[in-house]
TIFI-946781 format. One record per residue (C-alpha): x, y, z. Coordinates in pm, whole numbers, padded with zeros to 5 digits, always signed. Example, Ala and Ser with C-alpha at 12.3 -4.5 7.8 and 13.67 -1.06 7.14 Angstrom:
BEGIN
+01230-00450+00780+01367-00106+00714
This chain:
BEGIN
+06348+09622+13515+06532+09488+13164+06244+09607+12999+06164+09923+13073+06554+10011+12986+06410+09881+12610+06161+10182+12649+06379+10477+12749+06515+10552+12406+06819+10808+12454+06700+10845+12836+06953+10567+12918+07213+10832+12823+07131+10975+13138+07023+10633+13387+07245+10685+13724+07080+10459+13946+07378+10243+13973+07350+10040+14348+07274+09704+14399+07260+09687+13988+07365+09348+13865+07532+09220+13588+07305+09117+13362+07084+09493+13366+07463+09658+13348+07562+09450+12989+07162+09532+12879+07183+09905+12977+07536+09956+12776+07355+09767+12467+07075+09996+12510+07350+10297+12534+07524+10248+12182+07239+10522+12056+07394+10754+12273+07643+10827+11956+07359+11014+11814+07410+11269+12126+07500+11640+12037+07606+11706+12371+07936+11681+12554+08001+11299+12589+08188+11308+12912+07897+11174+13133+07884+10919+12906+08183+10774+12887+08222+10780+13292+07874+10627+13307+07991+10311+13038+08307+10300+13248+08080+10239+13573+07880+09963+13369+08159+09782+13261+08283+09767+13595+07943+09590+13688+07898+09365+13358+08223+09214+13456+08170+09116+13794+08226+08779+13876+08304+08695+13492+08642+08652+13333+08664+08940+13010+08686+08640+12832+08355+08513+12883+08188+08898+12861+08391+09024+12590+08050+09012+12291+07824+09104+12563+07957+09466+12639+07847+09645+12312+08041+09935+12250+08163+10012+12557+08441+09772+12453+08654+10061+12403+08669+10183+12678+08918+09853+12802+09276+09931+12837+09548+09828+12618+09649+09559+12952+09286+09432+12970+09267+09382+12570+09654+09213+12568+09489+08942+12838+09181+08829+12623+09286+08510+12472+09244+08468+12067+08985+08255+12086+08734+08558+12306+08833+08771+12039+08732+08513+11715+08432+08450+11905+08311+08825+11972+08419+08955+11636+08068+09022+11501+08051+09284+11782+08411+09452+11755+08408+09461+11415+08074+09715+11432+08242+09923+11707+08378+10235+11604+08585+10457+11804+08852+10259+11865+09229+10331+11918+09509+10268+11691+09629+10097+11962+09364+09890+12063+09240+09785+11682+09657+09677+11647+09572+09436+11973+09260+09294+11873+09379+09191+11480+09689+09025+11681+09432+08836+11857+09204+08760+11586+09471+08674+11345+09664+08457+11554+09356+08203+11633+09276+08190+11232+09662+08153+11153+09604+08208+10817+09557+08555+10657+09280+08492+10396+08995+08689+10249+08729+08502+10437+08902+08617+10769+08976+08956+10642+08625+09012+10584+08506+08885+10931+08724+09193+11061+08569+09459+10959+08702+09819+11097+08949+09556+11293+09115+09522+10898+09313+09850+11013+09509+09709+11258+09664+09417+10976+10008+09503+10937+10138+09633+10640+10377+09359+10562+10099+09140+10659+09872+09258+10411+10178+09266+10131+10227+08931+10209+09836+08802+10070+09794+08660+09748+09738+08893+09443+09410+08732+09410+09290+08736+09771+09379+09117+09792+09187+09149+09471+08867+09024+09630+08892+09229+09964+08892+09530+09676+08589+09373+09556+08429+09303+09877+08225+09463+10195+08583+09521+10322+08661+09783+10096+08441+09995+10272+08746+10009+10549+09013+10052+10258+08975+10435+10269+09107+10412+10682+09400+10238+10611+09744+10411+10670+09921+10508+10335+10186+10236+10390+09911+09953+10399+09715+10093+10083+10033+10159+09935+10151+09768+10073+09790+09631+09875+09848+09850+09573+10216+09730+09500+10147+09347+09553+09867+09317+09280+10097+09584+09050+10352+09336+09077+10113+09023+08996+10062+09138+08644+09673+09191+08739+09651+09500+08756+09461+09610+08502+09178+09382+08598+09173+09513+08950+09198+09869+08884+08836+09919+08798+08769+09793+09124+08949+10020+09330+08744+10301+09498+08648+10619+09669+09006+10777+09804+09232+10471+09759+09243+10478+09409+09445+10812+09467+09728+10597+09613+09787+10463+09271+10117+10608+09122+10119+10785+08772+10354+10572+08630+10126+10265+08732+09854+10440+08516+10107+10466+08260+10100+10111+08232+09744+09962+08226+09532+10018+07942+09171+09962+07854+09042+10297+08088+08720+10412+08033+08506+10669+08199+08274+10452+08330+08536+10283+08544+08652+10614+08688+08263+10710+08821+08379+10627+09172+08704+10678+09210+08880+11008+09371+09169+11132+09149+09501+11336+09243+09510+11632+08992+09819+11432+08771+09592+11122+08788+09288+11347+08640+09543+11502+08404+09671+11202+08229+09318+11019+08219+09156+11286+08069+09377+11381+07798+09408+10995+07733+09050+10941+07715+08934+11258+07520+09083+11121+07188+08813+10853+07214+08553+10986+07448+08255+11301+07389+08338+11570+07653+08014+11493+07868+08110+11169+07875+08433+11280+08094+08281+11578+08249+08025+11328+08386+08216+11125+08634+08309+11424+08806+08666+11390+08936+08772+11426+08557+08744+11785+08577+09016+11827+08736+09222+11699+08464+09051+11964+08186+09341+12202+08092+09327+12568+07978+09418+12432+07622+09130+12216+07632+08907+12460+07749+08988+12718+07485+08948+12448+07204+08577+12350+07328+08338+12424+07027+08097+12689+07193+07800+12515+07222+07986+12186+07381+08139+12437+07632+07796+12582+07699+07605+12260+07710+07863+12086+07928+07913+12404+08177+07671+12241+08391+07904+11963+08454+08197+12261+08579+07976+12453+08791+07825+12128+09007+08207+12057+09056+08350+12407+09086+08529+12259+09418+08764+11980+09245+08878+12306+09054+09196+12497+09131+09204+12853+09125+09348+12858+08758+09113+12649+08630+08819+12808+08721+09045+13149+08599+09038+13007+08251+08681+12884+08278+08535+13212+08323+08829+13375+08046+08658+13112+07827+08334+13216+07889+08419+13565+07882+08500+13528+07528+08295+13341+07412+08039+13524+07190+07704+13616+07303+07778+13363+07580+07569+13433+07944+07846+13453+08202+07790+13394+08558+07839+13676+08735+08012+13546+09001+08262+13375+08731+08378+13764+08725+08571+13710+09062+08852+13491+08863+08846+13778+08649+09088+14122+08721+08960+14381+08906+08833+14623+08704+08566+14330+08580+08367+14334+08888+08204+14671+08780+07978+14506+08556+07782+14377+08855+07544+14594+08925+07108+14597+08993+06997+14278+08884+07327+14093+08838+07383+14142+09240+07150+13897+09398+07267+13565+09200+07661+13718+09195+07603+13736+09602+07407+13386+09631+07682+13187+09419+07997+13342+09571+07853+13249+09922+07831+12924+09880+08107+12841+09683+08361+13086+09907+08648+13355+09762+08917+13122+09909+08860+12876+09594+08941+13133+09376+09230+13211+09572+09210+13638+09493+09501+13877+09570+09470+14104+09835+09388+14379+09607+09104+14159+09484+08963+14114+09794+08938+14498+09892+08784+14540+09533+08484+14219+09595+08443+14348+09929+08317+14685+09807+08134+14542+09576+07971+14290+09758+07875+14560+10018+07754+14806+09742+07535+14507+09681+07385+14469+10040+07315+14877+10000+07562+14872+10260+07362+14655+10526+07269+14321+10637+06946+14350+10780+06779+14046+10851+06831+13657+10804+06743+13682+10441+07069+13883+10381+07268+13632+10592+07175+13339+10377+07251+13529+10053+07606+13604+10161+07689+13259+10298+08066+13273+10373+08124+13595+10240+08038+13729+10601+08320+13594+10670+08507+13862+10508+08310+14176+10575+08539+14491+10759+08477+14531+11120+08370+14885+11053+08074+14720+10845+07979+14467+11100+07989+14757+11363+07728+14992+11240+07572+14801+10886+07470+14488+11070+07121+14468+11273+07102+14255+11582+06823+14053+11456+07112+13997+11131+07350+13862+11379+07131+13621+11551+07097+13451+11212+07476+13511+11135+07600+13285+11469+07595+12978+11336+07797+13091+10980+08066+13335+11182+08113+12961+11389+08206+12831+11020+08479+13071+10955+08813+13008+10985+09066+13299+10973+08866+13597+11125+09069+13887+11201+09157+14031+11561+08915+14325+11498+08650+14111+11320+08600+13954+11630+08534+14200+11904+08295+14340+11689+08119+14024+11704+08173+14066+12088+08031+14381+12064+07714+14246+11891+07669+13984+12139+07675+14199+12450+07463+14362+12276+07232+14073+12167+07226+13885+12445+07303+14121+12737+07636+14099+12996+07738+13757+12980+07663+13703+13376+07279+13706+13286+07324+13462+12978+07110+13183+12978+07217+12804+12877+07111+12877+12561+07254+13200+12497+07589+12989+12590+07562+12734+12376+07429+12979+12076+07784+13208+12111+07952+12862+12095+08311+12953+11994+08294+13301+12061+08273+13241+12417+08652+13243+12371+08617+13656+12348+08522+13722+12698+08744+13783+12989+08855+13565+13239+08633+13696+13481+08306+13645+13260+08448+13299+13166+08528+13150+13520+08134+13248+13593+07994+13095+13291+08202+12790+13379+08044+12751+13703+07679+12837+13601+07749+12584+13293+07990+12359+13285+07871+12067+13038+07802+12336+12821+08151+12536+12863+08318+12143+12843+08139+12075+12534+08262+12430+12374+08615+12385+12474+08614+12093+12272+08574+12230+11979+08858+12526+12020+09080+12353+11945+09515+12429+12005+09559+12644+12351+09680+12945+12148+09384+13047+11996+09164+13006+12307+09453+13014+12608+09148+13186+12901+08849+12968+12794+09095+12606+12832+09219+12790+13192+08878+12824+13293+08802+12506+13199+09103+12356+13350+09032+12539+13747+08659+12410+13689+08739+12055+13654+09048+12039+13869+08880+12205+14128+08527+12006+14169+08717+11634+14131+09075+11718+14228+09213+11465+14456+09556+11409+14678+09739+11091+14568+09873+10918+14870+10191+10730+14780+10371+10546+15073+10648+10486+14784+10664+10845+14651+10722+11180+14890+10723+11354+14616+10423+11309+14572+10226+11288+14931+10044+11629+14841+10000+11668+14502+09722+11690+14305+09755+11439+14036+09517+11392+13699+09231+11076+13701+09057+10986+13419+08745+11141+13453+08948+11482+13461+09201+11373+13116+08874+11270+12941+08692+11592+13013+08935+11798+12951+09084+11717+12619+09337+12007+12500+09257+12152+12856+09505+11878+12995+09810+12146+12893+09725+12294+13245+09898+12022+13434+10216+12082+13560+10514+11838+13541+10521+11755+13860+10101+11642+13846+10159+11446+13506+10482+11272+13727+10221+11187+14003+09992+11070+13734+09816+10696+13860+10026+10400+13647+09657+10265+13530+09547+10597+13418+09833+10678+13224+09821+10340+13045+09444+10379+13043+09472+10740+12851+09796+10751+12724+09632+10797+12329+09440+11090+12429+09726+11253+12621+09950+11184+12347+09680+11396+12117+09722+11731+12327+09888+11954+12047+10017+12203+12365+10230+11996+12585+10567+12179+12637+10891+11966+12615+10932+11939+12998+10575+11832+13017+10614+11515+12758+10919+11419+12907+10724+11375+13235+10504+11178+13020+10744+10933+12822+10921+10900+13197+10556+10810+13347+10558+10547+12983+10907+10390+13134+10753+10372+13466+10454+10221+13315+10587+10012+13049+10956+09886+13168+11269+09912+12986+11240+10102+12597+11354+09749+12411+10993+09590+12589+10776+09838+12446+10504+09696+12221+10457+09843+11873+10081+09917+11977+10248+10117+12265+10504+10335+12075+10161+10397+11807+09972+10482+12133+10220+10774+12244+10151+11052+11980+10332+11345+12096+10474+11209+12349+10733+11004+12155+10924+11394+12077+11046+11373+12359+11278+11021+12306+11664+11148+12284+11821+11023+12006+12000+10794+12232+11678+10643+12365+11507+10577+11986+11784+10321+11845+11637+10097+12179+11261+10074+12079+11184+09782+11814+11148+09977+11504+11125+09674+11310+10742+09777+11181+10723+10019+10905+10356+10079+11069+10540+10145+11385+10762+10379+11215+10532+10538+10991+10261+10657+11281+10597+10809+11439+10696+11018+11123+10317+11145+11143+10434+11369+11418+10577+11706+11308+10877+11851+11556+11158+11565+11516+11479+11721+11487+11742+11589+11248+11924+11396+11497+11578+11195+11613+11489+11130+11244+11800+10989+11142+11788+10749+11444+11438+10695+11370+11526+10584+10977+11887+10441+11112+11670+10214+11347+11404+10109+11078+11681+09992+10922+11872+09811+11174+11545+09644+11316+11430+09517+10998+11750+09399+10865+11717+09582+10530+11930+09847+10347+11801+10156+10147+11846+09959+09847+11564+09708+09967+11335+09869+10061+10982+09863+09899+10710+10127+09837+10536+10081+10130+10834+10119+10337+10916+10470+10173+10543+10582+10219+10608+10513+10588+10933+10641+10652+10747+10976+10566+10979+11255+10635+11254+11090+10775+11329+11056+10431+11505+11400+10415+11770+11287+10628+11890+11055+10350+12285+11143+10155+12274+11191+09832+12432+10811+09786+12160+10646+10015+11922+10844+09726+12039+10702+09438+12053+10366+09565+11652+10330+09610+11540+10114+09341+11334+10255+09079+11036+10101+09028+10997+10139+09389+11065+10466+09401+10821+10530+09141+10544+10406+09319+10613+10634+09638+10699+10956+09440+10406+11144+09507+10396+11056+09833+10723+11165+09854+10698+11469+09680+10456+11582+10029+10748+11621+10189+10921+11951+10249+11289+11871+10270+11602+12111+10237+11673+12201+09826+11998+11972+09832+11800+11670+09940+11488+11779+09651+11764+11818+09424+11898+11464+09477+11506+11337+09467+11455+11534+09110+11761+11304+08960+11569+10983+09068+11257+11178+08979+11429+11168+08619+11503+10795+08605+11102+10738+08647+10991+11052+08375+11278+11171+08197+11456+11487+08156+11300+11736+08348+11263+11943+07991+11029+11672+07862+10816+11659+08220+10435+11739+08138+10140+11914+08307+10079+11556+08510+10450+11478+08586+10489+11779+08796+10153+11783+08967+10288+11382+09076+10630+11515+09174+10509+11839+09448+10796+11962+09628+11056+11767+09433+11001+12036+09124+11151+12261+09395+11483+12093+09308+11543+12189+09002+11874+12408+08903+11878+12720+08721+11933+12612+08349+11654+12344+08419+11398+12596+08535+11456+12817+08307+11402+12575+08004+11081+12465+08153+10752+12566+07902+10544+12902+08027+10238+12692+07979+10343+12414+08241+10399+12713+08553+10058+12647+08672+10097+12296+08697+10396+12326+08989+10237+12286+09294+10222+12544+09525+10413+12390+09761+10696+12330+09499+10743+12732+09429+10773+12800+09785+11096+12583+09762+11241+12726+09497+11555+12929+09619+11542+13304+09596+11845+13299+09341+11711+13033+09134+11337+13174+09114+11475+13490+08973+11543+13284+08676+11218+13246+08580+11152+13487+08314+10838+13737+08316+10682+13530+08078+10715+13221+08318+10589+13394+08612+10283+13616+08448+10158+13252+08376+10228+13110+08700+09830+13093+08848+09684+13308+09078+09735+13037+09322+10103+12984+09253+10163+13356+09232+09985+13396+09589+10250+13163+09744+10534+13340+09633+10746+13411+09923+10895+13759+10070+11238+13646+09977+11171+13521+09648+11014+13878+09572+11302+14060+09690+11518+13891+09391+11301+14012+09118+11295+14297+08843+11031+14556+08825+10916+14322+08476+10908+14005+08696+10705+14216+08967+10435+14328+08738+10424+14004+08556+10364+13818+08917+10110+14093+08977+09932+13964+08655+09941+13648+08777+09760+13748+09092+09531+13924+08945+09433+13644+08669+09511+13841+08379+09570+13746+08045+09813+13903+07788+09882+13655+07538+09693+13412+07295+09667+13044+07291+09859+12787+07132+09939+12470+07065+10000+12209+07332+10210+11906+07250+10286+11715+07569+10020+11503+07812+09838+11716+08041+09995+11980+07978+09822+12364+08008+09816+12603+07804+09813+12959+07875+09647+13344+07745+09376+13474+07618+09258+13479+07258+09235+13824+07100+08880+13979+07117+08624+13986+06854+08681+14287+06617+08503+14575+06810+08474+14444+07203+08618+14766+07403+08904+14685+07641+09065+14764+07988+09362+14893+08139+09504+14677+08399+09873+14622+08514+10013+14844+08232+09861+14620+07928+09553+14627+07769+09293+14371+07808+09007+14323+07582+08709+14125+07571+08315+14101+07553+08124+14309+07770+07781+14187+07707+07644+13969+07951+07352+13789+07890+07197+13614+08239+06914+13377+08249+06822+13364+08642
């Protein structure tokens, strides 16, 4: 009865009764089953139950005809079934796909085609019909629109979807209207997290900013840094702070220079976004406050303070130093290992060394994630760790010892695991991962929706190797099945995957061996080839099987379909570099979703980039922005001639993109001489410049590192000092590196230690430790920091820390 299915509400999730069902009741029932999203369960019976309907809402009926009729269960067609619908199913049904979410790369690339090719005309009107379809436009496609048209899909409902476009399309949007002259008209309409594609030289360009403009717009840090110090010679500081993202941009210069009762007023504005801050930030926010007279610190502001600071928390000043530093987690304030030991103790001299109930859970928030095994062991009451569950689920780098305490507490909690209810099960959640294989193989039998729906969440097969087994034998064993091939011996008695089992078991589908994936069903691999190629623990004999199942599947390499090659994932490592120059690599989005995947050697990346090249018909001295965004890290297999011969302005546009890349230092070196054509000598680069630039600040020589300002060092990204050669970061003078950042100085590598003096040593211990030894000064270049302390007022007493003496204010003044 159609109308009692209207009446079952998320009951249809679980409607079986499948025989003698017709059409018509299937296509109702799927409508009815687009609220089974809303599910917090395992969606495996789901999805096989949708597959059954389909099967039945197409009977008789061409796809053609059914295609708007079969709600969201759409995506569960395969890429064959969606390349046969005609353009004209696919214009009709649009105001269904385009409210589907869920799909495949793959399948949203197949379904624009279609689209597109019936309207023959890219325009806004048809751009907006699409929807989350606007993802599958090609890049050049979408470079090829009107400055005006792309202009109003910033404007419009479609810019909801911006945000889920690839970096080569936002960046293929961006560079068209930059290029128009409009710009500056348009920029106040781009939002949310594309407006961080926009380069910092583009910003150079445009004028008429205001803060207004930036209220919903995310901002890189060098985007933050050059708007705010542009807009604070016009603008009140809560004007700035207001929007948010600008706080990123605030400097230790400006922070220092804040009349008191601005700083004091406005420190609302910090503390609601404490997480857009970086470590040194919030280091000089609570130095500011610090010395600041009579001013009411925060006690947990005392964390991005040295050690020895920490001892002023004591009675009152525990419970709101506990509460705050809970929520907003130690990681943000990125503390040194000696740090850590010293918050720890005091966090657990705050607890009276014990957790005892769910009151005491709440208080610490994340900090449980950092507690000592020893104190979890015999300071922590069961009825404390039935509240702590769901927060230990949260963390994410618990030690080895850490958890079989936890183990310990939940055989103790909950009893041996062989007596655990469903409930118990789903309550341990992750943790379930710390049992033996014994315990696991029987909870996998009592529950196995439950021990499914777990293993989902595990992720990687290192970090949970027995659970993914167990799952593996449950699955494989209760719907294993012999595939019987008249054309195959091989494969007359072997076990070989079906779709039920590859959907089910998710990063559990490492299990298979080569000679099952080989025997693998042509339709299922084509069917599930995107979630196969999303296994992170496939072996390199295991996705050759896979990309030899593809040529099976697909024919020869030079028929592949760009949709296809997007559709492999991981499974495209395994292409020789023989094999890549045959695939049509004419797409930069083609090319850009295969740079995604880390694990290329040289060899494939330079026939990956060698192949771009050939396919499209271009050089390196043509190509666009876009085109550099996608080529990703296949860029590092450029010559030092291919480098210099990317034009500028394009260059510009890509560089921060570019600067995300990890490269070898003779390649960075080669990008920080173009990086000089855009901004200059790198002795005149600011605060923003090398935020923009990342890992290409790793490239600079000896003389040039040497010469760079003390105040600039925190503005390197981390990712930048861990590229710096051993021999050429010993060139950085104590100075440099005692005003590096505690999160800088936490990144400096092994090697790069073993090249310092005992002066560089202690100065990089300052720098861990957030220290300050040196006043203020002036700052005369765009976003650029400046570091130290100003000397205390006459009187304040001072410690010893790191062989120099720090002084400050001690009184703390704390309105809870």
């Amino acid at each position: 009865n159609v109308f009692l299915l209207y009446r079952l509400g998320l009951l249809v999730c679980f409607y079986d009764d499948l025989e003698q069902m017709d059409a018509a009741v299937a296509r109702a029932l799927l409508h009815q089953m687009i609220k089974c999203n809303q599910l917090r369960g395992f969606q495996a019976k789901v999805h096989e139950l949708k597959s059954q309907l389909l099967n039945i809402a197409m009977q008789n009926q061409t796809l053609n005809d059914t295609l708007g009729t079969l709600s969201d269960a759409v995506v569960g067609l395969t890429s064959s079934q969606l390349e046969s619908l005609s353009p004209e199913a696919v214009h009709n049904a649009v105001a269904t796909l385009n409210q589907v979410s869920g799909w495949a790369k793959s399948q949203v690339m197949i379904l624009s085609s279609k689209y597109l090719s019936y309207e023959k005309v890219l325009s806004f009107y048809n751009v907006s019909q699409m929807g989350a379809l606007v993802t599958g436009i090609g890049t050049w496609s979408l470079h090829s629109m009107s400055p005006r048209e792309l202009a109003q899909i910033i404007r419009g409902t479609t810019s909801q979807y911006l945000s889920d476009l690839s970096p080569p399309q936002q960046q293929g949007i961006l560079r068209k209207i930059a290029s128009s002259g409009d710009f500056s008209s348009s920029v106040k309409d781009i939002q949310g997290s594309f407006f961080k594609e926009v380069s910092l030289s583009g910003l150079w360009k445009q004028t008429g900013y205001n803060s207004a403009m930036l209220n919903e717009k995310e901002l890189r840090s060098s985007q933050a840094l050059y708007l705010y110090e542009l807009l604070s010679k016009e603008n009140h500081p809560v004007d700035l702070l207001s929007t948010g993202q600008l706080v990123k941009g605030v400097t230790c210069q400006l922070f220092e220079s804040m009349d008191t009762d601005i700083f004091l007023n406005n420190f609302k504005f910090f503390e609601m976004n404490l997480h857009l801050l970086s470590p040194y930030q919030v280091n000089c926010l609570a130095w500011k406050f610090w010395r600041v007279s009579n001013a009411s610190i925060p006690p947990f502001l005392l964390l991005a303070l040295p050690s020895e600071y920490l001892e002023y928390i004591t009675g009152p000043l525990c419970v709101p130093f506990l509460e705050r530093v809970g929520k907003i987690g130690m990681d943000l304030l990125n503390p040194s290992l000696h740090k850590m030991d010293a918050v720890l103790q005091k966090v657990q001299e705050c607890l009276n060394s014990s957790i005892a109930d769910e009151y005491d859970v709440d208080l610490l928030g994340n900090l449980i994630c950092h507690l000592p095994p020893a104190f979890l062991h015999g300071r922590m009451s069961l009825k404390a760790m039935a509240a702590a569950l769901h927060q230990f689920k949260l963390c994410q780098q618990l030690s080895h010892e850490q958890k079989i305490e936890i183990k310990y507490k939940l055989l103790q909690l909950y009893g041996p695991s062989n007596n655990w209810t469903a409930e118990a099960t789903l309550d341990v959640g992750p943790f379930i991962v710390l049992l033996s294989k014994e315990e696991l193989n029987v909870l996998a039998e009592k529950f196995p929706e439950i021990i499914l729906q777990i293993a989902k969440t595990i992720g990687p097969v290192s970090s949970a190797e027995e659970l993914l087994s167990a799952v593996f034998e449950s699955v494989s064993n209760g719907t294993g099945r012999v595939l019987l091939s008249l054309s195959r011996a091989d494969c007359l008695r072997t076990r070989a995957p079906s779709s039920n089992e590859i959907i089910k078991l998710g990063e559990a589908n490492v299990f298979w061996s080569v000679q099952e994936l080989k025997c693998m069903d042509p339709e299922t691999f084509d069917k599930n080839v995107e979630l196969l190629g999303g296994v992170t623990g496939f072996n390199s004999s295991q996705l050759t099987a896979l990309k030899e199942k593809a040529k099976q599947v697909w024919g020869l390499l030079p028929d592949w379909r760009s949709y296809q090659i997007i559709s492999l994932g991981r499974i495209a490592l395994a292409l020789s570099a023989q094999e890549i120059p045959e695939l049509d690599l004419s797409s930069i989005d083609t090319v850009s979703a295969l740079t995604q995947q880390t694990g290329w050697t040289l060899t494939q990346a330079r026939a990956i980039l060698q192949g771009f090249l050939d396919d499209s018909g271009q050089t390196i001295s043509t190509l666009k922005s876009f085109d550099l965004v996608g080529l990703g890290a296949v860029l590092c297999t450029l010559n030092s001639t291919e480098i210099t011969s990317i034009r500028t302005a394009e260059f510009s546009a890509a560089v921060a993109r570019i600067g995300l890349l990890f490269c070898s230092t003779p390649v960075l070196r080669q990008f920080k001489k173009m990086t000089e054509s855009v901004f200059g000598a790198a002795p005149s680069w600011n605060g923003s410049v090398l935020q923009e630039i990342g890992t290409i600040a790793g490239g600079l020589n000896e003389d040039e590192l040497k010469a760079i300002d003390k105040s600039l060092m925190p503005y390197f990204q981390p990712s930048a000092v861990r590229h710096i050669p051993p021999e050429i970061f010993q060139a950085l003078s104590p100075e440099q590196i005692a005003n590096l950042g505690p999160e800088n100085a936490a990144v400096v590598t092994g090697w790069q230690r073993e090249h310092l003096d005992a002066a560089q040593l202690q100065s990089l211990g300052l720098a861990l430790e957030g220290a300050r030894s040196s006043s203020p000064g002036t700052q005369s270049t765009a976003g650029a920091p400046q570091e130290g302390q100003s000397p205390a007022p006459s009187g304040a007493p001072c410690l010893r820390g790191f062989g120099i003496w720090l002084c400050a204010v001690f009184t703390l003044h704390l309105p809870f």
